[in-house]
VEXMILO-573493 format. One record per residue: residue number from 0; residue in one letter; y, x, z of N, C-alpha, C, O in turn. Coordinates in nm, 3 decimals, decimal comma. Last residue first. Layout:
ATOM  num  residuo  n_yy  n_xx  n_zz  ca_yy  ca_xx  ca_zz  c_yy  c_xx  c_zz  o_yy  o_xx  o_zz
ATOM  NUM  a  Y  X  Z  Y  X  Z  Y  X  Z  Y  X  Z .
...
***
This chain:
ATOM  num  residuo  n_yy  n_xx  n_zz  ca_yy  ca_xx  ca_zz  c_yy  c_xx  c_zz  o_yy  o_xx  o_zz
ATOM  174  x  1,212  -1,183  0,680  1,201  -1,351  0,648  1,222  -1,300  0,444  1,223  -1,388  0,359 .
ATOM  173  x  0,942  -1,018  0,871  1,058  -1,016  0,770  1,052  -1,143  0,691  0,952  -1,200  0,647 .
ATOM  172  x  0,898  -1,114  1,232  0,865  -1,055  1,078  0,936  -1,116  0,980  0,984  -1,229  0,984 .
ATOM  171  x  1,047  -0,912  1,490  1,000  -1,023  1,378  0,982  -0,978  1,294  1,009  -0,866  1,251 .
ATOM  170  x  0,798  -0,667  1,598  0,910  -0,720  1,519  0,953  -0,855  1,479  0,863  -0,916  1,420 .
ATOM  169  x  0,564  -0,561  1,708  0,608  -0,629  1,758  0,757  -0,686  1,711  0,824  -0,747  1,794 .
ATOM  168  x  0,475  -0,425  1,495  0,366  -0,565  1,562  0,474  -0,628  1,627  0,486  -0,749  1,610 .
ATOM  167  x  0,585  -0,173  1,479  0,645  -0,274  1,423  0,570  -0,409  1,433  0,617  -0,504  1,369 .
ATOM  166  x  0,587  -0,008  1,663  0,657  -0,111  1,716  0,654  -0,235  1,603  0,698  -0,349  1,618 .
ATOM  165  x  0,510  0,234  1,514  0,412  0,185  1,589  0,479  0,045  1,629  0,389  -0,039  1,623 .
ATOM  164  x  0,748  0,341  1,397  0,637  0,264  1,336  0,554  0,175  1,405  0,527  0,061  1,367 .
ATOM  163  x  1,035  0,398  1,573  0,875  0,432  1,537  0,821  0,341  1,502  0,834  0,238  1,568 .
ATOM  162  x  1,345  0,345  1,456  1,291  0,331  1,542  1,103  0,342  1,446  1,064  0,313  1,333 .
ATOM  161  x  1,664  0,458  1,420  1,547  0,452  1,327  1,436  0,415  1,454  1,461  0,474  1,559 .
ATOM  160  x  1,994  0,311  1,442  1,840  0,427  1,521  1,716  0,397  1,458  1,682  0,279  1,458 .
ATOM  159  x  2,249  0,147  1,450  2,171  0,211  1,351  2,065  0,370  1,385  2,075  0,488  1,353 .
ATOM  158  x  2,296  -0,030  1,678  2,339  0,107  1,653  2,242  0,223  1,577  2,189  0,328  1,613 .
ATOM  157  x  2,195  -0,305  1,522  2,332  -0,257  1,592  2,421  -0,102  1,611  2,536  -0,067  1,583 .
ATOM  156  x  1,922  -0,183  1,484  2,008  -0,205  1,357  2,169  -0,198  1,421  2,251  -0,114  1,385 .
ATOM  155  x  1,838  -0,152  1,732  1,816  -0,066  1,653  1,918  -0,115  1,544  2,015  -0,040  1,540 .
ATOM  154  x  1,903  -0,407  1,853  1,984  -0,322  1,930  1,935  -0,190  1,804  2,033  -0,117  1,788 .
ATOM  153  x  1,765  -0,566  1,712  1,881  -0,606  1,709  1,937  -0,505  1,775  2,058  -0,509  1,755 .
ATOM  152  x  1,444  -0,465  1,785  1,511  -0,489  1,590  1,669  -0,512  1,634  1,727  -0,441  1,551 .
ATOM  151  x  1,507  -0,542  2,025  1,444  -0,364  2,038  1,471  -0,385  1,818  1,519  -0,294  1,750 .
ATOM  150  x  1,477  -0,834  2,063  1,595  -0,719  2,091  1,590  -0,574  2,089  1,667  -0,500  2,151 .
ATOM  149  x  1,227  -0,891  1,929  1,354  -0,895  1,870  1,465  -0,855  1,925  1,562  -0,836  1,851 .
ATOM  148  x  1,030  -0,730  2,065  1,057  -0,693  1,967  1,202  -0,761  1,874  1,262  -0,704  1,783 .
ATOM  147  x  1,069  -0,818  2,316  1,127  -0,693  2,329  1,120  -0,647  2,141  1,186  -0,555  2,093 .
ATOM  146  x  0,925  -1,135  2,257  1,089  -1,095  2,379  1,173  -0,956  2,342  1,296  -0,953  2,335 .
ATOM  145  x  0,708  -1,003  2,228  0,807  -1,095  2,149  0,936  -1,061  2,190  1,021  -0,978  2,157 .
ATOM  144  x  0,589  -0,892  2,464  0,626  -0,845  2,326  0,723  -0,898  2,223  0,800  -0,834  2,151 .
ATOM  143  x  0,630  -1,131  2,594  0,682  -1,007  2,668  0,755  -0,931  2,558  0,873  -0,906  2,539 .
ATOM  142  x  0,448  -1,294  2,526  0,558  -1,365  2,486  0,694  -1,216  2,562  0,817  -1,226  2,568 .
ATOM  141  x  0,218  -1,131  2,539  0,225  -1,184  2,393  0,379  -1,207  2,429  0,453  -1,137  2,360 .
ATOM  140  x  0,205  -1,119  2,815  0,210  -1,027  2,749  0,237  -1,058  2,600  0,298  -0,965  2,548 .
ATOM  139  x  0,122  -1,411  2,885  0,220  -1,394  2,901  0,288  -1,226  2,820  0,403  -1,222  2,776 .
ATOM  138  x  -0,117  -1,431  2,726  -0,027  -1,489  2,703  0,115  -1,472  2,743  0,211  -1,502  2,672 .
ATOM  137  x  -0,278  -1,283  2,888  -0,261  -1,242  2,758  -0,109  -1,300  2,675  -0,030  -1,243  2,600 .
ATOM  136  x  -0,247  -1,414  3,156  -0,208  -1,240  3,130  -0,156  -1,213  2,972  -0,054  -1,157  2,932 .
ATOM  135  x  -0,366  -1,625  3,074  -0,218  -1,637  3,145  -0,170  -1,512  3,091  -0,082  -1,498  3,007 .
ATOM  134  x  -0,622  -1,564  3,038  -0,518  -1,625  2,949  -0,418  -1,602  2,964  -0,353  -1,552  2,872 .
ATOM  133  x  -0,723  -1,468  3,295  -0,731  -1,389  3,155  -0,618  -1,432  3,061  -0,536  -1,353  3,013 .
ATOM  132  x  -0,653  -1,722  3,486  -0,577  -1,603  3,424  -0,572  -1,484  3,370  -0,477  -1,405  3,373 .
ATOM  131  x  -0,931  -1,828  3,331  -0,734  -1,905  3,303  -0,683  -1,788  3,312  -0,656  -1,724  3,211 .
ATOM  130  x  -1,092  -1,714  3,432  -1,081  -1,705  3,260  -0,931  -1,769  3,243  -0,847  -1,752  3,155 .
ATOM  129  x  -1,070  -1,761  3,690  -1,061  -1,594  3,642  -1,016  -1,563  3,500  -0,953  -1,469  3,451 .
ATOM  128  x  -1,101  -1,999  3,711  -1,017  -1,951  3,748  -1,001  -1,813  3,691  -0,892  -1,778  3,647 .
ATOM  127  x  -1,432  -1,997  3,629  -1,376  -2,076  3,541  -1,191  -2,029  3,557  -1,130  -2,018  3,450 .
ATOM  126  x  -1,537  -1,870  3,853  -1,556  -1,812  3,732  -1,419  -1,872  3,608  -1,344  -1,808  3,534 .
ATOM  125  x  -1,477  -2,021  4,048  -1,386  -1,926  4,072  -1,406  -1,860  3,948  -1,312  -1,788  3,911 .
ATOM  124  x  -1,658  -2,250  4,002  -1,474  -2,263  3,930  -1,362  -2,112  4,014  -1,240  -2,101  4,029 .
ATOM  123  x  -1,904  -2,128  3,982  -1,835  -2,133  3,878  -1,732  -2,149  3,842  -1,679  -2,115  3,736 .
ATOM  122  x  -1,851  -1,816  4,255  -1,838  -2,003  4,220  -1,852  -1,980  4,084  -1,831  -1,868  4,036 .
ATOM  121  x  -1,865  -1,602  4,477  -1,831  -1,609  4,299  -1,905  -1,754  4,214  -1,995  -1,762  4,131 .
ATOM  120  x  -1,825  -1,454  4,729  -1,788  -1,580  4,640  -1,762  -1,600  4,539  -1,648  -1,617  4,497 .
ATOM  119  x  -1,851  -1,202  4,797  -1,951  -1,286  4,781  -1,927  -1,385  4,709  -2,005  -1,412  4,618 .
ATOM  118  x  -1,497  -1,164  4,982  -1,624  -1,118  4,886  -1,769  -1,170  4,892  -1,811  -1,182  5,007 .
ATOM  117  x  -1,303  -1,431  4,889  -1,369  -1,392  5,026  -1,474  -1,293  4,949  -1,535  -1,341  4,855 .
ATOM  116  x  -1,014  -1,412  4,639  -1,125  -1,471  4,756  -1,252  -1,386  4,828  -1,272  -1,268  4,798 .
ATOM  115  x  -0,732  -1,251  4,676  -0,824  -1,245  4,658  -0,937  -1,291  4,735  -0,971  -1,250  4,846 .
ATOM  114  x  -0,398  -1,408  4,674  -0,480  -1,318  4,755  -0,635  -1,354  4,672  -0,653  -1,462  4,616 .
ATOM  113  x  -0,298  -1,359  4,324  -0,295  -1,433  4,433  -0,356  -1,391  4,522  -0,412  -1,292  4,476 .
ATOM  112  x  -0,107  -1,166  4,115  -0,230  -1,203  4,177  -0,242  -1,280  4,267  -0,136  -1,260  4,328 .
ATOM  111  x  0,158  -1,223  3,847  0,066  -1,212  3,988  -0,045  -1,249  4,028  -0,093  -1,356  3,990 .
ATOM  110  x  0,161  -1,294  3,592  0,084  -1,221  3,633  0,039  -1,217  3,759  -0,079  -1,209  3,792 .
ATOM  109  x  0,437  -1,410  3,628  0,363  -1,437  3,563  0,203  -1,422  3,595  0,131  -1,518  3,619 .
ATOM  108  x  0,591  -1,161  3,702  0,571  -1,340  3,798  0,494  -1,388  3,755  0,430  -1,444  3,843 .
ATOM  107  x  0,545  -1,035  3,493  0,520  -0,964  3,632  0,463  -1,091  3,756  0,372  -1,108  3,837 .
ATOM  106  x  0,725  -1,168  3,300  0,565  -1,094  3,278  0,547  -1,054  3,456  0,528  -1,172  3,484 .
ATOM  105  x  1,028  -1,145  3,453  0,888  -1,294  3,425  0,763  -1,272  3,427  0,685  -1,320  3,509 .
ATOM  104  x  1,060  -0,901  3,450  1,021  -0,937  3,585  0,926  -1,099  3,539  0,816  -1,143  3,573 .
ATOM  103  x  1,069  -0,830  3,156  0,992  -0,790  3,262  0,949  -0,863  3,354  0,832  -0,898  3,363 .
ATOM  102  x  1,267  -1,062  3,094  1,118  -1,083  3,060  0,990  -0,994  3,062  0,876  -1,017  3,020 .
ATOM  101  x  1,477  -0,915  3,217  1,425  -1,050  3,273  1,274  -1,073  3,177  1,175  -1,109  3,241 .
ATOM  100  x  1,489  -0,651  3,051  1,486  -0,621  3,176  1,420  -0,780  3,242  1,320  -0,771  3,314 .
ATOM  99  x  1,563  -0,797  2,799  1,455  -0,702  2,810  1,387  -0,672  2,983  1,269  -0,673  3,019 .
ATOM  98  x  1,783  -0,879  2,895  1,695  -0,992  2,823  1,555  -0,920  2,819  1,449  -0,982  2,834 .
ATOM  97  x  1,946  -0,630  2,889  1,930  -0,768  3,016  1,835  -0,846  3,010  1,790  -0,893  3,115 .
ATOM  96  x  1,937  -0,507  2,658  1,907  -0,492  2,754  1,869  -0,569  2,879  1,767  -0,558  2,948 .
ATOM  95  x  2,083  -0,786  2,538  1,994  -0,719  2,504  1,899  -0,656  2,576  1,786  -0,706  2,583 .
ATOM  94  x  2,353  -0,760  2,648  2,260  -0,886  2,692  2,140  -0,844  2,617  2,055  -0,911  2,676 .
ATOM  93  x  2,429  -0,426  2,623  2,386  -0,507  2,738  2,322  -0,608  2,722  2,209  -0,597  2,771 .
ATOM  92  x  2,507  -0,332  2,398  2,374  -0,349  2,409  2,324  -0,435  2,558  2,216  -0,486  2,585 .
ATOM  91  x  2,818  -0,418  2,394  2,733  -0,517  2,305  2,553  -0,511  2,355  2,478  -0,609  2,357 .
ATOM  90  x  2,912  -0,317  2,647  2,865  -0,291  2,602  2,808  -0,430  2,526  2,763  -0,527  2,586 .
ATOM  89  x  3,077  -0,394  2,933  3,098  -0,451  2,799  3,038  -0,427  2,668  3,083  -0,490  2,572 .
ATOM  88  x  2,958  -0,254  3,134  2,961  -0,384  3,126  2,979  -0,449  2,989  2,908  -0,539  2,943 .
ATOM  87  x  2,875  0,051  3,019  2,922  0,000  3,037  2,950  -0,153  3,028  2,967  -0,192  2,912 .
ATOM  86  x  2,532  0,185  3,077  2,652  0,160  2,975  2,770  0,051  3,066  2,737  -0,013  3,166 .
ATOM  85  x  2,411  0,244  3,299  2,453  0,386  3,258  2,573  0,357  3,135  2,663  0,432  3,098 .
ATOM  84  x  2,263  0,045  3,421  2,387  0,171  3,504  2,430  0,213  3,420  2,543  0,246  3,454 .
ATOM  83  x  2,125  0,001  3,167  2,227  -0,113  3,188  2,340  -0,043  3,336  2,459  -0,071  3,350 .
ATOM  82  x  1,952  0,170  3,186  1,998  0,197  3,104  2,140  0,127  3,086  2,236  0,168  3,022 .
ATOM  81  x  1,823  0,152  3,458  1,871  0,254  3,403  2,018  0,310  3,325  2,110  0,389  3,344 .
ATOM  80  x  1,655  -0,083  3,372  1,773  -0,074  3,497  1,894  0,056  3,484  2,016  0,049  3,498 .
ATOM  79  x  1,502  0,051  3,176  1,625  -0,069  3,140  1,706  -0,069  3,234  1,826  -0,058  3,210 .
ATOM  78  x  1,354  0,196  3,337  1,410  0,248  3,272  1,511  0,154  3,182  1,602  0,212  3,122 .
ATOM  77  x  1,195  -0,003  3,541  1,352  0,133  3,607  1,411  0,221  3,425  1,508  0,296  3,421 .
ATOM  76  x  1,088  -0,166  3,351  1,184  -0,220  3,440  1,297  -0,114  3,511  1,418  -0,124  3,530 .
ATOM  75  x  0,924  0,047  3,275  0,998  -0,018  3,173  1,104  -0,083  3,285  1,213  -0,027  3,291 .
ATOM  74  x  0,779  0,071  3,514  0,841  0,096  3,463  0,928  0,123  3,396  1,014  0,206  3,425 .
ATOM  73  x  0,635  -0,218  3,502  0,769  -0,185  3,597  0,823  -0,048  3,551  0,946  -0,054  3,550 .
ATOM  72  x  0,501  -0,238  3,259  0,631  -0,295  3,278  0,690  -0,272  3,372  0,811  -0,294  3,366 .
ATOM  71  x  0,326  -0,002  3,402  0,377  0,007  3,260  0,526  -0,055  3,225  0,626  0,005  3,187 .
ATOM  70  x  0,162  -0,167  3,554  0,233  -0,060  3,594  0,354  -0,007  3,478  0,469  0,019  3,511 .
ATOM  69  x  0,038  -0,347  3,418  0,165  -0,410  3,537  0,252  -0,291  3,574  0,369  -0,294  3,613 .
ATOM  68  x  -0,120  -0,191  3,261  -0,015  -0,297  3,203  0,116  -0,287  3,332  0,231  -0,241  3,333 .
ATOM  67  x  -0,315  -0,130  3,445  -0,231  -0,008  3,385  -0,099  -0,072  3,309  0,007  -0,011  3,299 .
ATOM  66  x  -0,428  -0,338  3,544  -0,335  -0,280  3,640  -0,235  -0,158  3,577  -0,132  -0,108  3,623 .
ATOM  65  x  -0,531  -0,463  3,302  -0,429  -0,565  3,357  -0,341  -0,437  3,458  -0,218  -0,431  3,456 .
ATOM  64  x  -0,572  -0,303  2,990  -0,623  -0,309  3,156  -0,472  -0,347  3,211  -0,360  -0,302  3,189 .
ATOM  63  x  -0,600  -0,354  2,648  -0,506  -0,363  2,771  -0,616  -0,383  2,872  -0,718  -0,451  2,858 .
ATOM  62  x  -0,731  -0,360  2,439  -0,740  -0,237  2,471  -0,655  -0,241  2,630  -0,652  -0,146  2,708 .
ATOM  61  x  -0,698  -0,617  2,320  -0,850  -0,602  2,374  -0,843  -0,465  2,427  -0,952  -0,429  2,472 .
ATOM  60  x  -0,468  -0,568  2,192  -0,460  -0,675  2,330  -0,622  -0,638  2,364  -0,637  -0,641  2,486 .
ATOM  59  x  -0,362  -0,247  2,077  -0,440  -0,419  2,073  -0,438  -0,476  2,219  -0,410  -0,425  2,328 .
ATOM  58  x  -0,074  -0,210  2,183  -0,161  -0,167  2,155  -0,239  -0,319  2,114  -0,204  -0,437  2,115 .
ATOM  57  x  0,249  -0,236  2,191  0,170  -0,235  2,067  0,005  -0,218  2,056  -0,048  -0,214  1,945 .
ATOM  56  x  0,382  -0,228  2,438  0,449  -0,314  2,367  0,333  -0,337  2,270  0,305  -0,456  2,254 .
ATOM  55  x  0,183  -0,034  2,582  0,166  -0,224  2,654  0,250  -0,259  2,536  0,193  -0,358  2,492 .
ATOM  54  x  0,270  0,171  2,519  0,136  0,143  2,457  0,192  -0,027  2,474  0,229  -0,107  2,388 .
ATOM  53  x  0,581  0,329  2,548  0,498  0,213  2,572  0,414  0,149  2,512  0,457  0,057  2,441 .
ATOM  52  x  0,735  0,488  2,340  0,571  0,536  2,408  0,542  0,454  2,476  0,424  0,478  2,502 .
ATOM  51  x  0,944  0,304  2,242  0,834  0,343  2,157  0,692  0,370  2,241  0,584  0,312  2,229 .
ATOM  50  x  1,073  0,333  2,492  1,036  0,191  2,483  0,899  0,270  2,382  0,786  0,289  2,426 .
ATOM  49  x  1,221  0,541  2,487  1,113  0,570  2,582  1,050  0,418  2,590  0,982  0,387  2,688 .
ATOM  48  x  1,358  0,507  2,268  1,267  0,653  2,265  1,135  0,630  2,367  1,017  0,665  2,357 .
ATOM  47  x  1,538  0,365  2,367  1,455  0,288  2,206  1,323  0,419  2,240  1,203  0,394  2,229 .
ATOM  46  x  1,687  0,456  2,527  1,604  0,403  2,575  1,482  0,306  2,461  1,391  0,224  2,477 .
ATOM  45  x  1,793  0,704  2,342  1,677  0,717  2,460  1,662  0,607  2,522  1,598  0,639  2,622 .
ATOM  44  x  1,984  0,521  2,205  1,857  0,573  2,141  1,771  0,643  2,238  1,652  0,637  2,205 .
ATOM  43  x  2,109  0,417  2,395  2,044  0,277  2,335  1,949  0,381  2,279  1,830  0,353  2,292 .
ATOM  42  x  2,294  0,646  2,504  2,213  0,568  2,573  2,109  0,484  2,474  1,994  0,515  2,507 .
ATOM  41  x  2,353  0,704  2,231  2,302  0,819  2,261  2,232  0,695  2,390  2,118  0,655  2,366 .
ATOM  40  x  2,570  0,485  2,224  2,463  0,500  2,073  2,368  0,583  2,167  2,272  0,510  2,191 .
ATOM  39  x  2,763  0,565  2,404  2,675  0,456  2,405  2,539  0,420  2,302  2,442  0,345  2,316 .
ATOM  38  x  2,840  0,783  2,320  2,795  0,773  2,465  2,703  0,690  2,465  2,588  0,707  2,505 .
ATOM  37  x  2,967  0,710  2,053  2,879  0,805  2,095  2,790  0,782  2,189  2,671  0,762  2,161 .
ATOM  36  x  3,066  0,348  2,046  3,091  0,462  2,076  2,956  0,575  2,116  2,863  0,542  2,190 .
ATOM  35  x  2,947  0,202  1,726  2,907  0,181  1,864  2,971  0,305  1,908  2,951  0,396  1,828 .
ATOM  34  x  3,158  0,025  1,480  3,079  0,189  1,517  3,135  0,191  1,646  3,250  0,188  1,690 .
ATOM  33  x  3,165  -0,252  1,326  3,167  -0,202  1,459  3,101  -0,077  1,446  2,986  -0,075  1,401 .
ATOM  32  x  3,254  -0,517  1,090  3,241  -0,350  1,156  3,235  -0,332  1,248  3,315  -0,403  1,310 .
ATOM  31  x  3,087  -0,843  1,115  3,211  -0,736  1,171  3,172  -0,581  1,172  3,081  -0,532  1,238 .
ATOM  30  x  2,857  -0,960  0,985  3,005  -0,980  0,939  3,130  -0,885  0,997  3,237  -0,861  0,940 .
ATOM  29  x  2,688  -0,945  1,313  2,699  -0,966  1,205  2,883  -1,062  1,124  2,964  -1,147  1,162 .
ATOM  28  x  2,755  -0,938  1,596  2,763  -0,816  1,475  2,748  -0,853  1,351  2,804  -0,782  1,267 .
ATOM  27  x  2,594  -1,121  1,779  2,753  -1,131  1,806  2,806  -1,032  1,652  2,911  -1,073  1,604 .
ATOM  26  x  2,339  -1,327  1,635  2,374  -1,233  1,677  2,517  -1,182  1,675  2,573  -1,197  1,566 .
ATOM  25  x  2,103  -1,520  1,667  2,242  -1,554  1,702  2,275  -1,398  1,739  2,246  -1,350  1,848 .
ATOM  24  x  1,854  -1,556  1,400  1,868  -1,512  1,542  2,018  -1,499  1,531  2,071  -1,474  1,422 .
ATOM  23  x  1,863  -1,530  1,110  1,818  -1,662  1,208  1,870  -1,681  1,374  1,908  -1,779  1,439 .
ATOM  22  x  1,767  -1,232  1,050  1,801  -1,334  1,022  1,719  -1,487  1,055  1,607  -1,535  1,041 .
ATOM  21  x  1,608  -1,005  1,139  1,702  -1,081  1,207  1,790  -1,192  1,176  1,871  -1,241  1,254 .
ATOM  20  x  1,488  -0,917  0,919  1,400  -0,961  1,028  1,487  -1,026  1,139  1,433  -1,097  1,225 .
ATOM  19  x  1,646  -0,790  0,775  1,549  -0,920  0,712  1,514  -0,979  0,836  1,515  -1,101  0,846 .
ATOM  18  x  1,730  -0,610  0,904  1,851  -0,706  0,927  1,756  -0,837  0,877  1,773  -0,952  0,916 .
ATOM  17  x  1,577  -0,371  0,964  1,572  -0,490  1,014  1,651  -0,556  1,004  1,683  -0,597  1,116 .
ATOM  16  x  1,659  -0,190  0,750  1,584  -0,285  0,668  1,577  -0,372  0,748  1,569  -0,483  0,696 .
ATOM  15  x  1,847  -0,031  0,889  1,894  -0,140  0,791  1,796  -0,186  0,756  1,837  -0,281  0,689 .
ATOM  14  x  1,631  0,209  1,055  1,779  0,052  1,144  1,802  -0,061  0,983  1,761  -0,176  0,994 .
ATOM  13  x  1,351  0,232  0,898  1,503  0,201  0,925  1,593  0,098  0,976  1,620  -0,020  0,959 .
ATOM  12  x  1,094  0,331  1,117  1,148  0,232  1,034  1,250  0,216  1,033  1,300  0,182  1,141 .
ATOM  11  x  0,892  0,640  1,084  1,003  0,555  1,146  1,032  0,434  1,066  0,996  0,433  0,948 .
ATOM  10  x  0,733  0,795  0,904  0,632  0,738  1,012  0,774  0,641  1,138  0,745  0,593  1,248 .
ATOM  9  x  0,899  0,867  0,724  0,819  0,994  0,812  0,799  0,883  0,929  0,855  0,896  1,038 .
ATOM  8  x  1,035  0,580  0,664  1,048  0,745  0,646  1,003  0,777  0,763  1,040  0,740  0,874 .
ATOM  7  x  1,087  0,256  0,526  0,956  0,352  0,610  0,978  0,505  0,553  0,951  0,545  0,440 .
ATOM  6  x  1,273  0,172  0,384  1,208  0,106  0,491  1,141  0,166  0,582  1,135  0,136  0,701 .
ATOM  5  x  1,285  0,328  0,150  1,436  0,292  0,256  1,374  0,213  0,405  1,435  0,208  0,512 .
ATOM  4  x  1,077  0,368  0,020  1,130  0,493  0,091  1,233  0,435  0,192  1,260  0,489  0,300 .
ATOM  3  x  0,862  0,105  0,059  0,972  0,142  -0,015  1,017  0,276  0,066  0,985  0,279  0,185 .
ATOM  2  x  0,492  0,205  0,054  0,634  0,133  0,109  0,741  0,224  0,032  0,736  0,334  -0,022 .
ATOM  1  x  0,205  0,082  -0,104  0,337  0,125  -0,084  0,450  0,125  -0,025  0,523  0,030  -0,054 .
ATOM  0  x  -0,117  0,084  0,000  0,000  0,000  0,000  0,123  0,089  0,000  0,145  0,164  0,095 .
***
C-alpha cells in the first residue's frame, strides 16, 4: 500500500494531513492564523513525545493487563498535569490538555475495583460479574483512546508536530 509522501514520512504522520480528520469537530483555529509561541509549541511537542510511548493508547486490546494499564494512565495523568503547570492559562493547548487529563481520571473511575470477595468464592454470578467488568475495562479504554486521539490530531495540527505512526488507531478517521 502506498502512502502519499505528505502524509507519512519516516514512520511520522504530518501535522497537515490531520485537518481530514478534524473536520466536524468544534475547533477555536480553524480560518485564523495563529503561530503558537516557541515555549509553548516546545511544551505540546514533549508532551505529544511522551503520549506516543504509551502502549495503553495503541496496543491491541487482547495485549492489555488491567494493572499495567491503570498504571500507565496515571501516569499519563502527572504528565498532562505537568503539562497544563507549565503553559499558560490561555494557552489554546489547554482545553485539550484538560480533556485529556479528565478522561484519565474517568478511565480510572471507571475501572475501579471494588473490595475483593472472600477467597474460595467463585459463584457463577461472581463468574458472570468478572465478565461485566472485563467489558467495562475494555470499554472504558476504547472511549479513553478516542478521547486522546482527537485531541492528540487537534493539538498536533494546531502546533504543527509530526506525530508517530503508531497513534494512528487512535485518530479519527479521515472524512
Amino acid at each position: 500500500m502506498s502512502k502519499s509522501p505528505n502524509i507519512i514520512k519516516k514512520g511520522r504522520i504530518t501535522a497537515k494531513s490531520l485537518l481530514s480528520r478534524l473536520t466536524g469537530f468544534s475547533l477555536p483555529f480553524f480560518g485564523l492564523q495563529w503561530t503558537p509561541p516557541a515555549d509553548e509549541r516546545e511544551i505540546v511537542r514533549r508532551l505529544l513525545i511522551n503520549l506516543e510511548d504509551r502502549r495503553v493508547l495503541y496496543a491491541p486490546y487482547h495485549m492489555e493487563i488491567e494493572p499495567a494499564v491503570m498504571s500507565s494512565v496515571q501516569e499519563m495523568r502527572k504528565i498532562l498535569e505537568q503539562a497544563l503547570q507549565d503553559l499558560p492559562n490561555t494557552s489554546p493547548a489547554v482545553g485539550s490538555i484538560r480533556a485529556m487529563h479528565v478522561a484519565c481520571r474517568d478511565f480510572l473511575t471507571a475501572v475501579q475495583v471494588p473490595m475483593a470477595p472472600q477467597p474460595g468464592f467463585n459463584s457463577p454470578v461472581m463468574q458472570f460479574e468478572s465478565m461485566g467488568k472485563a467489558a467495562s475495562f475494555f470499554i472504558a479504554l476504547g472511549w479513553l483512546r478516542a478521547t486522546f486521539g482527537i485531541h492528540i490530531a487537534s493539538l498536533a495540527y494546531q502546533y504543527d508536530i509530526d506525530i508517530d505512526q503508531r497513534l494512528k488507531s487512535i485518530l479519527p478517521p479521515e472524512v
